[in-house]
Chimera marker file (.cmm) of the C-alpha trace (Angstrom):
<marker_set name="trace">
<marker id="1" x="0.715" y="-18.017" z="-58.651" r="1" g="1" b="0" radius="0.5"/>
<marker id="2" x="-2.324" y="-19.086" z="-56.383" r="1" g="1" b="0" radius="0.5"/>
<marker id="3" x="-0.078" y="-18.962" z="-53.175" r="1" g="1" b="0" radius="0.5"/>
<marker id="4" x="0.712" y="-15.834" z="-54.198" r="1" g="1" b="0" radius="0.5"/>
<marker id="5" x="-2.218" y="-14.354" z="-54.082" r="1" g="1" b="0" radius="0.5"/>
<marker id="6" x="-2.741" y="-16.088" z="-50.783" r="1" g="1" b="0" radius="0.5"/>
<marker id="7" x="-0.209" y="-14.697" z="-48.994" r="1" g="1" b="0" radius="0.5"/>
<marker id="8" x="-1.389" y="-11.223" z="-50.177" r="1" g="1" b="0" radius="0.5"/>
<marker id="9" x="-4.639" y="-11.374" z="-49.389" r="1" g="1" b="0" radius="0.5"/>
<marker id="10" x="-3.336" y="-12.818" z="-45.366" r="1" g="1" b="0" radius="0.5"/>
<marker id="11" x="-1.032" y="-9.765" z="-45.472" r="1" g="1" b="0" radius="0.5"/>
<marker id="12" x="-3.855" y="-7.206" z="-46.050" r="1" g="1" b="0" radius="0.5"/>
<marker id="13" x="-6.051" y="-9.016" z="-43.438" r="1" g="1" b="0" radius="0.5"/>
<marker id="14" x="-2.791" y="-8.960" z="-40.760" r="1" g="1" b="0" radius="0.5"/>
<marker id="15" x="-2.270" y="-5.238" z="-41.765" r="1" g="1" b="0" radius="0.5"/>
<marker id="16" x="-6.045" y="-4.500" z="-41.652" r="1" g="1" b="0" radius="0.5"/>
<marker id="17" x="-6.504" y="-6.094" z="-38.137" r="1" g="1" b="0" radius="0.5"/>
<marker id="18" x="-3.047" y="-4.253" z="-36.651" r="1" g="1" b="0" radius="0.5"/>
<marker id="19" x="-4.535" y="-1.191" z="-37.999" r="1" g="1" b="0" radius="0.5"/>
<marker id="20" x="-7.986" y="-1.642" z="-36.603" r="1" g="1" b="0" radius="0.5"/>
<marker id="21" x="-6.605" y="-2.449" z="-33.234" r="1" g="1" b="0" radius="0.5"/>
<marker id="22" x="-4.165" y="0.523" z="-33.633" r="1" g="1" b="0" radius="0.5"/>
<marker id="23" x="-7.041" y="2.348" z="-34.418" r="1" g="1" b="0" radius="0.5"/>
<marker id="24" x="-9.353" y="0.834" z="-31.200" r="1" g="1" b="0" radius="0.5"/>
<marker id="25" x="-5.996" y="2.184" z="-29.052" r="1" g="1" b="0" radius="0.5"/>
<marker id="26" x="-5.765" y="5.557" z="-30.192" r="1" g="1" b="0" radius="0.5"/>
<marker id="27" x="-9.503" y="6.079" z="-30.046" r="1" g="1" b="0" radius="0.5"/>
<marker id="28" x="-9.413" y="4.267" z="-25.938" r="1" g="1" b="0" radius="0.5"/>
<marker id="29" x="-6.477" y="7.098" z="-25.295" r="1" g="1" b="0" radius="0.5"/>
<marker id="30" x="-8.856" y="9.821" z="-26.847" r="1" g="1" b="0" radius="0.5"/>
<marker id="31" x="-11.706" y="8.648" z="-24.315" r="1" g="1" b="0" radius="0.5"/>
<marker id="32" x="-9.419" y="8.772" z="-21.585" r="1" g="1" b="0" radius="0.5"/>
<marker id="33" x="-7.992" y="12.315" z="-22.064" r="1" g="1" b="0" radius="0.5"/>
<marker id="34" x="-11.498" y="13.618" z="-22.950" r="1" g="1" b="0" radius="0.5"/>
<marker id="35" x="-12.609" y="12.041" z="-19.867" r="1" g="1" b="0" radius="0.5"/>
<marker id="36" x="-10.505" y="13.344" z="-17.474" r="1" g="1" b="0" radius="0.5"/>
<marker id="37" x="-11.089" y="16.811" z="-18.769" r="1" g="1" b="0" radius="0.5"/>
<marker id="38" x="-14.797" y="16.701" z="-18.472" r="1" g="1" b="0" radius="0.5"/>
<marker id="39" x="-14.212" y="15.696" z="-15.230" r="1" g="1" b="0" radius="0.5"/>
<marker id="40" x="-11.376" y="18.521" z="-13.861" r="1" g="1" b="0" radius="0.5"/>
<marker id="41" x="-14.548" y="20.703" z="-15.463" r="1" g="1" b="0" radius="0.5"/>
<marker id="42" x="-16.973" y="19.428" z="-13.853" r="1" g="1" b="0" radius="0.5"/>
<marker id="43" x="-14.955" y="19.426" z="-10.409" r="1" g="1" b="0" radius="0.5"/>
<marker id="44" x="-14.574" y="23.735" z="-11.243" r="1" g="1" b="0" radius="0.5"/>
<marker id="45" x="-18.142" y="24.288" z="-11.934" r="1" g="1" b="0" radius="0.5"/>
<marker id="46" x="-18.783" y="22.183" z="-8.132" r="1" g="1" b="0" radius="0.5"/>
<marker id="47" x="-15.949" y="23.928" z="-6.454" r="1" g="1" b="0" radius="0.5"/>
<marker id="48" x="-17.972" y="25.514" z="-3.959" r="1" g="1" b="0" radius="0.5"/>
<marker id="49" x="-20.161" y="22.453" z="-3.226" r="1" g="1" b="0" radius="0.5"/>
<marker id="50" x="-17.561" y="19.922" z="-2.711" r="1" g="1" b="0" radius="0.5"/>
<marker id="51" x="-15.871" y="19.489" z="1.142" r="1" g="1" b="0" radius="0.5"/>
<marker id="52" x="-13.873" y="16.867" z="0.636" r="1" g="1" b="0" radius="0.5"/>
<marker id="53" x="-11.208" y="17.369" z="-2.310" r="1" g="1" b="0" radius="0.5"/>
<marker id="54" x="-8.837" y="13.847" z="-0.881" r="1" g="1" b="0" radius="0.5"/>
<marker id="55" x="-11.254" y="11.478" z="-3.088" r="1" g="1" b="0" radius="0.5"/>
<marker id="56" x="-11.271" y="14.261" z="-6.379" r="1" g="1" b="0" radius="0.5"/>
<marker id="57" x="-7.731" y="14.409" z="-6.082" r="1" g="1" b="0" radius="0.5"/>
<marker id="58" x="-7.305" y="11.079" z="-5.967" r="1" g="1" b="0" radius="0.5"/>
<marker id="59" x="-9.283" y="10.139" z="-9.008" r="1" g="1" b="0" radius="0.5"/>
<marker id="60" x="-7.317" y="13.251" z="-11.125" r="1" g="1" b="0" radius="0.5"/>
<marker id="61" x="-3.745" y="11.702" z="-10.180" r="1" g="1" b="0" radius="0.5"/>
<marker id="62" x="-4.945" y="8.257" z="-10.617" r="1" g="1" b="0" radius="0.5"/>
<marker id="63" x="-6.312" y="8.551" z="-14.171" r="1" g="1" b="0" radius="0.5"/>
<marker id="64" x="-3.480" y="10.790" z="-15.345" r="1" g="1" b="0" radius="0.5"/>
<marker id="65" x="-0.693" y="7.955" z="-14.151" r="1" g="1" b="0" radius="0.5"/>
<marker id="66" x="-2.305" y="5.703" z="-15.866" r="1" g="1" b="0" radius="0.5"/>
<marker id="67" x="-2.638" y="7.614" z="-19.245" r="1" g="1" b="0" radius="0.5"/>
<marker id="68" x="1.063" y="8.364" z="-18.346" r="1" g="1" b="0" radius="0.5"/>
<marker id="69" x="1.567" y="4.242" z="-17.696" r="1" g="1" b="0" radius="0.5"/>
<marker id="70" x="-0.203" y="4.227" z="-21.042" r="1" g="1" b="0" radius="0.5"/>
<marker id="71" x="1.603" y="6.711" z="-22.717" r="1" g="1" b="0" radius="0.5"/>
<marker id="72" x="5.236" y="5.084" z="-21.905" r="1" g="1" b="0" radius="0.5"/>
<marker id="73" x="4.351" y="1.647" z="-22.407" r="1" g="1" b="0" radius="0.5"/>
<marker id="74" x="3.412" y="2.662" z="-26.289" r="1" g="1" b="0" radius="0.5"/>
<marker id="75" x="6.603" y="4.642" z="-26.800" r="1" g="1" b="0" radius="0.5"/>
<marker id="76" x="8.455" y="1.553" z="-25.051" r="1" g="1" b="0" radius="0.5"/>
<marker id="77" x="10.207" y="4.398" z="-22.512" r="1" g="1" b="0" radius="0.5"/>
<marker id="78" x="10.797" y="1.437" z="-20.236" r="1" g="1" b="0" radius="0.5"/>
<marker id="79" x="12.884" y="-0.542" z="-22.607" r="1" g="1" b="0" radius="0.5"/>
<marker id="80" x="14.721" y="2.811" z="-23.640" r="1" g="1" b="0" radius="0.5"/>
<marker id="81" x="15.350" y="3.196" z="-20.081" r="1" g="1" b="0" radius="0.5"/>
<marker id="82" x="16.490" y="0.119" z="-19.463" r="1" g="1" b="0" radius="0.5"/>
<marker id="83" x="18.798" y="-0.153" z="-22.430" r="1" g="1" b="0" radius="0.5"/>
<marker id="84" x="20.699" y="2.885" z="-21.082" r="1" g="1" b="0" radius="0.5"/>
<marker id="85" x="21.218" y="1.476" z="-17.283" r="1" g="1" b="0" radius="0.5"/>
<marker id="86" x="22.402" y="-1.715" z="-19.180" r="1" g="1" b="0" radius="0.5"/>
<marker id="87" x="25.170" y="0.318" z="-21.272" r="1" g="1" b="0" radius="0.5"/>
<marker id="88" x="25.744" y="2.485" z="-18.409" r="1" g="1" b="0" radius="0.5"/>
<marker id="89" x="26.411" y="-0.998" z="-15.817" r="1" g="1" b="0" radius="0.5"/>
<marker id="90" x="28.647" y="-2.473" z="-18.682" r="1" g="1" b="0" radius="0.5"/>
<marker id="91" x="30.340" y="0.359" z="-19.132" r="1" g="1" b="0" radius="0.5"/>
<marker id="92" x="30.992" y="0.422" z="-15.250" r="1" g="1" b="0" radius="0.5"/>
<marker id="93" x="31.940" y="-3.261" z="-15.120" r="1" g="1" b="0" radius="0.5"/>
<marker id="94" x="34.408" y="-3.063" z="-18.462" r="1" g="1" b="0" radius="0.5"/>
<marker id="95" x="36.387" y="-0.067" z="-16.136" r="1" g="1" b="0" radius="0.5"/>
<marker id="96" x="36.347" y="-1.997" z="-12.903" r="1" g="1" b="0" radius="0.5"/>
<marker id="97" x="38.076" y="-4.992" z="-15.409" r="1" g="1" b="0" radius="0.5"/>
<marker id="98" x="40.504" y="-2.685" z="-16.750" r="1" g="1" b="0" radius="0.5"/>
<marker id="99" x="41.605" y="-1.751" z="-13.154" r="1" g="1" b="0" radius="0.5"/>
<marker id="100" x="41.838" y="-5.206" z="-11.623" r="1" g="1" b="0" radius="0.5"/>
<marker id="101" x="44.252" y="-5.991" z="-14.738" r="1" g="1" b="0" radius="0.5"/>
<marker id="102" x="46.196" y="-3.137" z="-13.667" r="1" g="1" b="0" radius="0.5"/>
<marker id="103" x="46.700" y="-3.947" z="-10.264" r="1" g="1" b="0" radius="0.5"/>
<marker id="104" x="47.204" y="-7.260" z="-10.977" r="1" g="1" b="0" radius="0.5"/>
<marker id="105" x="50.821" y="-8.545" z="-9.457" r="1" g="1" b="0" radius="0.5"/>
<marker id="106" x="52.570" y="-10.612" z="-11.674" r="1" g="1" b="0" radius="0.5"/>
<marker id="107" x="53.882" y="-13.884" z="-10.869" r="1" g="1" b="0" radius="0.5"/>
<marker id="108" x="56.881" y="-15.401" z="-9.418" r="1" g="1" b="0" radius="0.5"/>
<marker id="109" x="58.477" y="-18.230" z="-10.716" r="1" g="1" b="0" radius="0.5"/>
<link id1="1" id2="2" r="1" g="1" b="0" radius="0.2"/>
<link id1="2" id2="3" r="1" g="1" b="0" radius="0.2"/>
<link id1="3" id2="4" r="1" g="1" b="0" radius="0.2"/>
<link id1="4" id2="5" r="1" g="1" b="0" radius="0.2"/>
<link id1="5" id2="6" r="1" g="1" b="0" radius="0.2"/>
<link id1="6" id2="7" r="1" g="1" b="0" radius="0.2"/>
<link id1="7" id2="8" r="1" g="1" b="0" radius="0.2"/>
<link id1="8" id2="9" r="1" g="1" b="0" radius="0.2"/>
<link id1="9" id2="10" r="1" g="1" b="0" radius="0.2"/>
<link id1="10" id2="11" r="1" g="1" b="0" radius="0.2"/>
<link id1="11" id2="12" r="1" g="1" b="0" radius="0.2"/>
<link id1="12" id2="13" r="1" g="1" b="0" radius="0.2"/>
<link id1="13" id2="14" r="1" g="1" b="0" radius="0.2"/>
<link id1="14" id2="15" r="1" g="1" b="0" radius="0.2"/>
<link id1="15" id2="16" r="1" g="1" b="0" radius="0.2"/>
<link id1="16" id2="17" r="1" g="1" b="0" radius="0.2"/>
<link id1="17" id2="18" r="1" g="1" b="0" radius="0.2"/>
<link id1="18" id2="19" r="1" g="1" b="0" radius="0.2"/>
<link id1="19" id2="20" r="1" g="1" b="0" radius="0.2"/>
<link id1="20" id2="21" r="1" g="1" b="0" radius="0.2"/>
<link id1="21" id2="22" r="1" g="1" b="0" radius="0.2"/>
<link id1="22" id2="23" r="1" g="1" b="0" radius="0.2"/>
<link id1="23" id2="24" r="1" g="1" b="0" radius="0.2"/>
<link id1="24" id2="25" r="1" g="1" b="0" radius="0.2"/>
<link id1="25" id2="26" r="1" g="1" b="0" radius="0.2"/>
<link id1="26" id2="27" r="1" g="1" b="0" radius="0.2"/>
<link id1="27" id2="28" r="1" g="1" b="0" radius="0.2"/>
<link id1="28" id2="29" r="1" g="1" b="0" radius="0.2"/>
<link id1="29" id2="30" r="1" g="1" b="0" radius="0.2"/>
<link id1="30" id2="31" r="1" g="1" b="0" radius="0.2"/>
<link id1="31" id2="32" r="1" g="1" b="0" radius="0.2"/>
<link id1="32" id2="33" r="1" g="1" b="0" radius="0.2"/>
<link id1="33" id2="34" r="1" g="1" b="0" radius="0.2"/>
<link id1="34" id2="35" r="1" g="1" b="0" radius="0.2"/>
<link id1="35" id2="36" r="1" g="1" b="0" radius="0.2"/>
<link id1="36" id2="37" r="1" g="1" b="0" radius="0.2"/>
<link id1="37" id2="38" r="1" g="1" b="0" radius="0.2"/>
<link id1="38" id2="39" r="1" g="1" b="0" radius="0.2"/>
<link id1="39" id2="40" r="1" g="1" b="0" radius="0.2"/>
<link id1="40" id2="41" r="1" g="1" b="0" radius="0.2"/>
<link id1="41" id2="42" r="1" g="1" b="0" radius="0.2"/>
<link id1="42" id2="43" r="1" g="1" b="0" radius="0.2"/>
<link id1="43" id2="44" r="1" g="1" b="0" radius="0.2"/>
<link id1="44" id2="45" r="1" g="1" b="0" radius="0.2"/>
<link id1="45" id2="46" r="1" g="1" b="0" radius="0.2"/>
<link id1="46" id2="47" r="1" g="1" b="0" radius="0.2"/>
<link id1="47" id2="48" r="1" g="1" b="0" radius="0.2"/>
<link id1="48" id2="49" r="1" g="1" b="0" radius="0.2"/>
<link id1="49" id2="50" r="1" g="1" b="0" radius="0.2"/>
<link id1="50" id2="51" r="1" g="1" b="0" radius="0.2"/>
<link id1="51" id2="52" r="1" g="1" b="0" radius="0.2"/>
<link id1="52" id2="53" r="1" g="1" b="0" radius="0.2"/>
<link id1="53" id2="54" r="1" g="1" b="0" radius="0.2"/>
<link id1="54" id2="55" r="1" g="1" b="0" radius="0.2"/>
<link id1="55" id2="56" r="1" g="1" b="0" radius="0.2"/>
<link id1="56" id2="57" r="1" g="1" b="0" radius="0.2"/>
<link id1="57" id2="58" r="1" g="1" b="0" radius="0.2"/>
<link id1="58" id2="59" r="1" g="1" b="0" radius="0.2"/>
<link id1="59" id2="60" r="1" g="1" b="0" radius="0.2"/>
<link id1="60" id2="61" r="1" g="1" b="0" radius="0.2"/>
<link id1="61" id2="62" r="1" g="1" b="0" radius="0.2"/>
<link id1="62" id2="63" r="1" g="1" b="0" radius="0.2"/>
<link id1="63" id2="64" r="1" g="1" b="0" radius="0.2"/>
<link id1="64" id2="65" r="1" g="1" b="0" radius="0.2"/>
<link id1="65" id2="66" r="1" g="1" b="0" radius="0.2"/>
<link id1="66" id2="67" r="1" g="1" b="0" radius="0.2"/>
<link id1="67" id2="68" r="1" g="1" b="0" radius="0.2"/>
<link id1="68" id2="69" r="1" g="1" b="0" radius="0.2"/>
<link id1="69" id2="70" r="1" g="1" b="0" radius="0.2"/>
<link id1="70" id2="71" r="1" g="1" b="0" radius="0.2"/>
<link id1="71" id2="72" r="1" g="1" b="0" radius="0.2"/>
<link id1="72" id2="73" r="1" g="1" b="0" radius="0.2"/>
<link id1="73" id2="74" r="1" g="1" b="0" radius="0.2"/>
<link id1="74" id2="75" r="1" g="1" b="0" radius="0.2"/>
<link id1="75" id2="76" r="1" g="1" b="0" radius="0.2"/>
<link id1="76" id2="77" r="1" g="1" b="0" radius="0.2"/>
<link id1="77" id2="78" r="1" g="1" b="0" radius="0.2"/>
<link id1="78" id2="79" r="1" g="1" b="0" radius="0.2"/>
<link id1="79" id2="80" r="1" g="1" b="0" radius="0.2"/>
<link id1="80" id2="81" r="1" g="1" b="0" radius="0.2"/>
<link id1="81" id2="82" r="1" g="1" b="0" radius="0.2"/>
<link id1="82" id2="83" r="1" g="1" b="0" radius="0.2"/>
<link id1="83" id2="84" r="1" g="1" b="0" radius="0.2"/>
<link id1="84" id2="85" r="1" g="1" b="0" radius="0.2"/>
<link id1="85" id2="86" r="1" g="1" b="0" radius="0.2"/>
<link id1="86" id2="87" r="1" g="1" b="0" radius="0.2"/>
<link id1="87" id2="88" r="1" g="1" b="0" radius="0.2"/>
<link id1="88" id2="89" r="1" g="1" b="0" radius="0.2"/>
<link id1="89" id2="90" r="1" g="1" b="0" radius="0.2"/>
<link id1="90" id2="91" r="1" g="1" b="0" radius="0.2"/>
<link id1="91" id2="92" r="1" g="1" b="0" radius="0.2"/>
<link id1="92" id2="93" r="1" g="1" b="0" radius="0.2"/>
<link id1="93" id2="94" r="1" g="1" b="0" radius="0.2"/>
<link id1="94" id2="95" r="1" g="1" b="0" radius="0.2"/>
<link id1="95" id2="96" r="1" g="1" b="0" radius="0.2"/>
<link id1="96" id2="97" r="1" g="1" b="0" radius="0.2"/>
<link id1="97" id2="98" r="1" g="1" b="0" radius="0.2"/>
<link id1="98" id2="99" r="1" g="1" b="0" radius="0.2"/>
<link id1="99" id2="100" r="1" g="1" b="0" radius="0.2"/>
<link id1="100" id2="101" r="1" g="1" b="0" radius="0.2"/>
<link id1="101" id2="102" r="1" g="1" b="0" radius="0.2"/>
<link id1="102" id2="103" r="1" g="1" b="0" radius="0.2"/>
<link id1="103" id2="104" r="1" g="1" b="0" radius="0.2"/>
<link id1="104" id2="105" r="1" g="1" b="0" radius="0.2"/>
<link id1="105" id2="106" r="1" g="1" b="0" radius="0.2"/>
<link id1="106" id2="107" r="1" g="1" b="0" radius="0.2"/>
<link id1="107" id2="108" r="1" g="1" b="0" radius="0.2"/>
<link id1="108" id2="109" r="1" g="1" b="0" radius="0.2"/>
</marker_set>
């Protein structure tokens, strides 16, 4: 009954500490998205002063690929993606079978 109440006690703290880092994730993403906002309103207030946009425009792309990087990674896109090339190239492979066994010539004795 005492390793019971063990191995409830270690599931609460693994569920507490996946939902605190959770939690840290969602909270970095916030930052992020905040961040580049302040920023494309900062750059519109400056419009006039600013020359140079290459460096501005830079930043903007390079902060919103990575939220999209970000973004992907947590909704496993990539491994969705790559599932469906994998069907699609077996798929591919299981036809090009079928049409060698066709063409096949059979055998003299």
């Amino acid at each position: 009954m005492v390793q019971f109440y063990k191995n409830i006690k270690q599931s609460k703290l693994a569920f507490s500490c996946a939902l605190q880092e959770k939690a840290s994730f969602i909270l970095f993403k916030i930052i992020l998205i905040v961040g580049i906002i302040c920023y494309m309103i900062v750059l519109w207030k400056k419009r006039e002063e600013i020359n140079y946009w290459g460096r501005h425009i830079f930043i903007l792309f390079a902060w919103g690929g990575y939220i999209c990087i970000e973004a992907a990674t947590r909704d496993n896109f990539h491994s969705n993606k790559q599932d469906i090339f994998d069907c699609i190239i077996k798929k591919m492979e299981e036809e090009q079978i079928k049409k060698y066994e066709e063409l096949k010539v059979p055998k003299e004795i």
